[in-house]
C-alpha positions in Angstrom: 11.7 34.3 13.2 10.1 36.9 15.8 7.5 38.9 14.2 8.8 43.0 14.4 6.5 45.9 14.8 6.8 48.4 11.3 6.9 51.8 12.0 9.6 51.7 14.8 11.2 55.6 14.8 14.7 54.5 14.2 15.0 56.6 10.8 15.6 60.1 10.5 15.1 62.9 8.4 18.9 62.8 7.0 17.9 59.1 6.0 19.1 55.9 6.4 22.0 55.0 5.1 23.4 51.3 5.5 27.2 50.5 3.9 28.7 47.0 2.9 32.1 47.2 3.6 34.6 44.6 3.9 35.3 45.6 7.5 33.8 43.4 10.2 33.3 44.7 13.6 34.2 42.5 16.5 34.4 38.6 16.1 32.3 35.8 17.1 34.6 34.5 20.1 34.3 38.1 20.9 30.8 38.5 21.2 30.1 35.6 22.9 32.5 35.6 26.1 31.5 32.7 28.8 28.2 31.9 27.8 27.4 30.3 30.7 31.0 30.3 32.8 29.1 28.5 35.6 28.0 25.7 34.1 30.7 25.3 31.1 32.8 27.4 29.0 31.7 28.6 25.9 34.2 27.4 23.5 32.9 24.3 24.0 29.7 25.0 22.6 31.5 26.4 19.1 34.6 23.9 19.3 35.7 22.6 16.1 35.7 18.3 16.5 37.7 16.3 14.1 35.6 13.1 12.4 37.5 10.6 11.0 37.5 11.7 7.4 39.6 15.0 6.6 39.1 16.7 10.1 35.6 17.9 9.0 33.5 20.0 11.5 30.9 18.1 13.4 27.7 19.0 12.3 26.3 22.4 13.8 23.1 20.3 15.1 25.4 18.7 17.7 27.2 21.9 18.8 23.4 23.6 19.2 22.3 20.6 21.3 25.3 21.3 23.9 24.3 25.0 24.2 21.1 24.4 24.3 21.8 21.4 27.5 24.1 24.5 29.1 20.9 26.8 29.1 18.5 24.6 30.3 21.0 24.1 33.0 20.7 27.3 33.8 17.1 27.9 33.3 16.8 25.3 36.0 19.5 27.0 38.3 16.7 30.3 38.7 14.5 27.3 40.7 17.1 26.6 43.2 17.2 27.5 46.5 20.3 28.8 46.7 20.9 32.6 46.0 24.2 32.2 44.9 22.9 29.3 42.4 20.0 31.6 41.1 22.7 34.5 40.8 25.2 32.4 38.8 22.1 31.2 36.5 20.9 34.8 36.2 24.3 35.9 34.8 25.0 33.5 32.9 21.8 34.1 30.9 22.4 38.0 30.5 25.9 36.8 28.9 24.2 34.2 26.6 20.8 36.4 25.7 23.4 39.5 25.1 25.6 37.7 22.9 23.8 35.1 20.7 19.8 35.0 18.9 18.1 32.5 20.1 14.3 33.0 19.4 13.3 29.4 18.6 14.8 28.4 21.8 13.3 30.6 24.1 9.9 30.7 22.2 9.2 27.3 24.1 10.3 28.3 27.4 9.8 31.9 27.4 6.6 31.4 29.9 8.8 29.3 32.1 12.2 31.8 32.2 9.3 34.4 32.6 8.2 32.9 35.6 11.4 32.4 37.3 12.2 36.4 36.4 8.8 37.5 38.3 9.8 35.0 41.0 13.4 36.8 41.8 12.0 40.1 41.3 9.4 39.5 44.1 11.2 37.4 46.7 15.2 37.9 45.4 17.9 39.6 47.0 18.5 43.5 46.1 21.7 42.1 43.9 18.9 39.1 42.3 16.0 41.4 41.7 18.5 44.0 39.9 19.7 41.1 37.8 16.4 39.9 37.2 15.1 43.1 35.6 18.0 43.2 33.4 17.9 39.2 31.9 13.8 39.9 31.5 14.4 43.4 29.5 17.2 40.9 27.4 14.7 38.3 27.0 11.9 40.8 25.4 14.8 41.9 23.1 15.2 38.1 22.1 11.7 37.8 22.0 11.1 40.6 19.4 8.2 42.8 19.3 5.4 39.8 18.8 2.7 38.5 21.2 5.2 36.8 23.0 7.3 39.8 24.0 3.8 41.6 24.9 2.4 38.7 27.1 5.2 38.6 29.1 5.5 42.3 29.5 2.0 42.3 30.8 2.9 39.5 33.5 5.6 41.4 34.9 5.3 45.0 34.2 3.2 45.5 37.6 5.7 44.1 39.3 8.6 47.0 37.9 5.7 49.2 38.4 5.5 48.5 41.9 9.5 48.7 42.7 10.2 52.0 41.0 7.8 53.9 42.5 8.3 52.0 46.2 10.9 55.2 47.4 11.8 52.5 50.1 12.9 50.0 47.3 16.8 49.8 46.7 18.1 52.6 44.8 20.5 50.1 41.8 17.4 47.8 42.0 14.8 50.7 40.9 17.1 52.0 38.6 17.1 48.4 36.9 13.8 48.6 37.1 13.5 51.8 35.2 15.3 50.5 32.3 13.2 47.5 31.5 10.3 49.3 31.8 11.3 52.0 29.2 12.9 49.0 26.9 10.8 46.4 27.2 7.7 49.0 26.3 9.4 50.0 23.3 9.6 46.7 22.5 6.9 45.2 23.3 3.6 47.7 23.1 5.0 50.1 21.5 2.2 50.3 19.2 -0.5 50.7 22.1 -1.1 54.5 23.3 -2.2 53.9 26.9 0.6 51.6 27.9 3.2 53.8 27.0 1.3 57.0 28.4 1.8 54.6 31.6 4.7 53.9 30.8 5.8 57.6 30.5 4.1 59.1 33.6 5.5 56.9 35.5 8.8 57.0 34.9 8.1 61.2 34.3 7.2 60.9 38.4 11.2 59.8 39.1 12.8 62.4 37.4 11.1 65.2 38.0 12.0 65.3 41.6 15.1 66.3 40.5 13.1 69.4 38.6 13.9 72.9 40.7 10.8 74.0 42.9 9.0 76.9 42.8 11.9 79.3 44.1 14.0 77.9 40.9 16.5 75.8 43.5 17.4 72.6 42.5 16.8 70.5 45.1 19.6 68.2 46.8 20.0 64.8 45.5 20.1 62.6 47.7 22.7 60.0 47.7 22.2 57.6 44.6 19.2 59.7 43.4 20.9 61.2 40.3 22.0 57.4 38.7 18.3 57.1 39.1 16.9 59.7 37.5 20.0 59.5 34.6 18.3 55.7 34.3 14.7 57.8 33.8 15.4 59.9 31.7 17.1 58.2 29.3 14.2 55.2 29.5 11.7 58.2 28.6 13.7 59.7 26.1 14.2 56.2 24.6 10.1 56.4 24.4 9.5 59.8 23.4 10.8 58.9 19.6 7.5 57.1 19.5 5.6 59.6 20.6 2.8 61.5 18.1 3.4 65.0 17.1 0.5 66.3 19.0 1.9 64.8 22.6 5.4 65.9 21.6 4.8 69.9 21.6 3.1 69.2 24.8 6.3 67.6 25.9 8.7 70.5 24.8 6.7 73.2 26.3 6.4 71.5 29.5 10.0 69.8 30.3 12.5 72.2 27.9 12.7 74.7 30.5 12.7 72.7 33.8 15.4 70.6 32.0 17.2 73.8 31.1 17.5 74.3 34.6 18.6 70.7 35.6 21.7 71.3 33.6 23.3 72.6 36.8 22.9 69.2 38.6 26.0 68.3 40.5 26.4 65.0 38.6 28.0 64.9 35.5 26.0 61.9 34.0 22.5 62.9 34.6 23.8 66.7 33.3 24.8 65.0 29.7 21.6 62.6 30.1 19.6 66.1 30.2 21.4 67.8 27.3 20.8 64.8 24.9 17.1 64.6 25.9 16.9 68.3 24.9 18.9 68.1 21.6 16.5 65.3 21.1 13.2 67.3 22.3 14.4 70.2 19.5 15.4 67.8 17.0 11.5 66.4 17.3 10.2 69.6 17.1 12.0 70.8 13.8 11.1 67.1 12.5 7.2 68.9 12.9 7.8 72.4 12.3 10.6 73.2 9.6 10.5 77.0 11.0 10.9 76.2 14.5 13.3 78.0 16.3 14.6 77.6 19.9 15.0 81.5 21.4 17.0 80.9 24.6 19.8 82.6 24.8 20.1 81.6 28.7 20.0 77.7 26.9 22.5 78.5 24.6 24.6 80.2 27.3 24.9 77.8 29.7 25.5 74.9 26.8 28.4 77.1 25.7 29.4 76.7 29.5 29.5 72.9 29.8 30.9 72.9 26.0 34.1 74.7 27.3 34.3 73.4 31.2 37.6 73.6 32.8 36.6 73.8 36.6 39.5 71.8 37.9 36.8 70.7 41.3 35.5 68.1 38.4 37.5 64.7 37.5 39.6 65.5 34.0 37.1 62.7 32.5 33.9 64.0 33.5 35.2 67.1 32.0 36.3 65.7 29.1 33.0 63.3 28.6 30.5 66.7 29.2 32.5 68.9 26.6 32.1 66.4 23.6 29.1 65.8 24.6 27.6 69.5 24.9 29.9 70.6 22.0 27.6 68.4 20.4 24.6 69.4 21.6 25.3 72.6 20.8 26.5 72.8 17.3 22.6 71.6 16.9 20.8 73.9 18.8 23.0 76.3 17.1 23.3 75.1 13.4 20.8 71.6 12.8 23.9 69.7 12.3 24.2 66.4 13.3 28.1 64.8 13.9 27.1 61.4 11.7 28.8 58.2 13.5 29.2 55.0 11.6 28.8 52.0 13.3 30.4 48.6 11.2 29.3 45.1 12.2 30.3 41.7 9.5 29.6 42.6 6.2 27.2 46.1 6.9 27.4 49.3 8.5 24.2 51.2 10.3 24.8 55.6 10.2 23.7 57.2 13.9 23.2 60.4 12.3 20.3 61.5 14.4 19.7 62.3 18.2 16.8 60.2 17.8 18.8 57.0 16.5 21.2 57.9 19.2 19.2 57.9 21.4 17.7 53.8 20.1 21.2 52.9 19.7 22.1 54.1 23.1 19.8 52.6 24.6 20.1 49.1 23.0 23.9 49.4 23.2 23.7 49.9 27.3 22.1 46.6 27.6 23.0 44.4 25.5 27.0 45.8 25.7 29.3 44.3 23.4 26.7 42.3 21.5 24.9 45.1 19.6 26.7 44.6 16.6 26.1 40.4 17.2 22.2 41.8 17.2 22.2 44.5 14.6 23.5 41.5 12.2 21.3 39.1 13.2 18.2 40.2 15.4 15.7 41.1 13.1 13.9 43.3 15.5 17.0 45.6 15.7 17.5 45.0 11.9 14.0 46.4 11.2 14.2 49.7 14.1 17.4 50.9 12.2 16.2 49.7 8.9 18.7 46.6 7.9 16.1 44.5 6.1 16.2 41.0 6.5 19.3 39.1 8.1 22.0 38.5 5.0 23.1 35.1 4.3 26.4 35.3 3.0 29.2 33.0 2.2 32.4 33.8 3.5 34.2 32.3 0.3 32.0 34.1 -2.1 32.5 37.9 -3.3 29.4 39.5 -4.0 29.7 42.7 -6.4 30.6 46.1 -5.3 28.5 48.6 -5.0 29.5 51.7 -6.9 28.6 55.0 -4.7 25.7 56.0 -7.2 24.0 53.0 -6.6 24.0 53.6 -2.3 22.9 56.9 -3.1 19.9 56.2 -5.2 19.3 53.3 -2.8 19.6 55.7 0.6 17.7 58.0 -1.0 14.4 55.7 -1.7 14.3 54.2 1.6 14.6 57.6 2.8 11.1 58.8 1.6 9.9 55.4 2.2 10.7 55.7 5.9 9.3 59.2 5.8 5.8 58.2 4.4 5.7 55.8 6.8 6.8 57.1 10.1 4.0 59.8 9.1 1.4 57.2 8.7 2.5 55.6 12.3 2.5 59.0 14.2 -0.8 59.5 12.6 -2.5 56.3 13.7 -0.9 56.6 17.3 -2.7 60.2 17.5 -6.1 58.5 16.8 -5.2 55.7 19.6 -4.1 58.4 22.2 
């Protein structure tokens, strides 16, 4: 199994809190739509065969070999020299890495698929290079956060270096670009101070544009400019949780009041992308400083503004998305209350009941789409950022005991101040490094 870097800042300071209901989230066949639709469907890699005796199941060594022939397939399909080919191969690979673990197969040929991804991000199309940076930021996922997910991240990171600063470079390519940077540095070095200062300055350089100039004007986007800097933002925020206490009061005196201001952008996703990055800045803070208080009345103000927006010159779902969003925002500026959200996946249940994990599962949940909850079962390097423990291995015919309510409290509550002694040691250690 892929070996997962401790300390990850998926915890917070109202704990973690994991359930074991009954209720499964979606279904396999769910998960795991068209795994490769241009080389072969995927219900014929999980088909049931009939044997001769009692219509038993062919063994699952048979059915793994097929899958496995499909993605080589498609591995191969990156080498050819047709664009359409490579496309087809490079989408059929973000289906299969989003949907299913499979470590042990890419461990073997992650140098290989590594090498085709730098290939298409270099020569590719805008649509291949876009695609590219998405399957690689998959594959560190898959990889986990070991050597393996670090040497690849070191052979292509100059090369998402170079596109998202290049102002020339396509705007949906760059913004690609900025999310596997921000993920796969989470992932991958998250542990090592001076790539993710990197890693944060540079993607600081993309949104910041949008930052008002010296008059206090925001400036005017230009077209597409605002999905990019959304795509920054949230790829910084995603790794500001592993930041050190001493960077992040640097951090919240330096970007709370420019991102104050950016709350009167014209588009409604980089607008909520601001307000969670500065529910998650105060949330930090008060993690540091029990006593901290945020005195802005102007903040609050205009929160209270988006909270209750009914300018009909805005689509009725923009609207509606910006006032849960900055109701929420506000109630914890306002009161340090956090709206807990329970997400349910087989057997288990993870609690969201911080901006901070929001923020993780956010980020995790925009790339890998519907098959978070295949990965939060499974994956042990999400398992171990929102504190799941090992993978369970459970029979579907057996009935383990229930847990009686006094037992998940005594058990939320210990892993609560283990989490907390730890995350202190980490943020320690990471100030020494920086």
């Amino acid at each position: 199994m892929p070996r997962s870097k401790k300390g990850k800042r998926g915890s917070s300071k109202s704990g973690v809190r994991n359930g074991t209901k009954g209720e499964s989230g979606a279904s396999d066949d769910e998960l795991t739509s068209d795994i490769l639709s241009h080389c072969s469907s995927a219900s014929e890699c999980t088909s049931v065969l009939e044997e001769g005796l009692g219509g038993e199941q062919v063994d699952e060594q048979t059915a793994q070999d097929e899958t496995e022939d499909k993605l080589k397939q498609c591995i191969d399909n990156l080498m050819d020299k047709s664009t359409k080919t490579r496309l087809a191969g490079l989408e059929s690979l973000r289906q299969a890495f989003s949907s299913r673990v499979l470590y042990d197969f890419l461990t073997e040929r992650r140098l290989t698929v590594t090498d085709c991804l730098e290939r298409s991000l270099k020569k590719g199309s805008v649509q291949e290079q876009a695609a590219a940076a998405t399957v690689f930021t998959l594959l560190c996922i898959q990889l986990g956060g070991g050597d393996e997910a670090e040497e690849g991240f070191k052979m292509v990171r100059p090369i998402l270096t170079a596109i998202l600063i290049d102002n020339c470079a396509n705007i949906a390519v760059r913004q690609s670009c900025a999310r596997a940077l921000g993920m796969c540095c989470y992932v991958s070095t998250a542990e090592e101070g001076e790539d993710m200062i990197k890693s944060l300055a540079l993607l600081e350089s993309v949104f910041t544009t949008s930052y008002p100039n010296r008059e206090g004007t925001l400036p005017t986007p230009k077209p597409g400019s605002p999905a990019l800097h959304n795509a920054a933002l949230q790829a910084w925020s995603l790794l500001v949780t592993l930041c050190p206490e001493s960077r992040l009061t640097v951090l919240l005196d330096h970007h709370l009041p420019k991102l104050q201001a950016c709350l009167n952008s014209s588009d409604v996703n980089y607008r909520i992308a601001v307000g969670e990055t500065i529910a998650l800045l105060v949330e930090l803070r008060r993690d540091i400083d029990e006593e901290f208080e945020l005195d802005s009345e102007s903040m609050c103000e205009c929160l209270k503004s988006l909270a209750t927006d009914g300018n009909k010159h805005r689509a009725k779902n923009d609207r509606r998305k910006q006032r849960s969003v900055f109701r929420d925002v506000l109630h914890y500026i306002e009161n340090e209350d956090f709206n807990v959200e329970k997400i349910r996946f087989g057997m288990e249940s993870v609690y969201v009941d911080s901006w901070m994990r929001k923020i993780i599962y956010d980020a995790f949940k925009d790339i890998l789409e519907s098959g978070v909850r295949h990965h939060l079962q499974f994956n042990p390097l999400l398992r171990d950022i929102f504190g799941l423990g090992p993978p369970l291995i459970m029979d579907a015919t057996v009935k383990g005991p229930k847990i009686s309510r006094f037992e998940k409290h005594l058990f939320n509550s210990a892993a609560f101040k283990a989490r907390t002694k730890q995350r202190s040691k980490v943020r320690d250690k990471r100030a020494d490094v920086m």
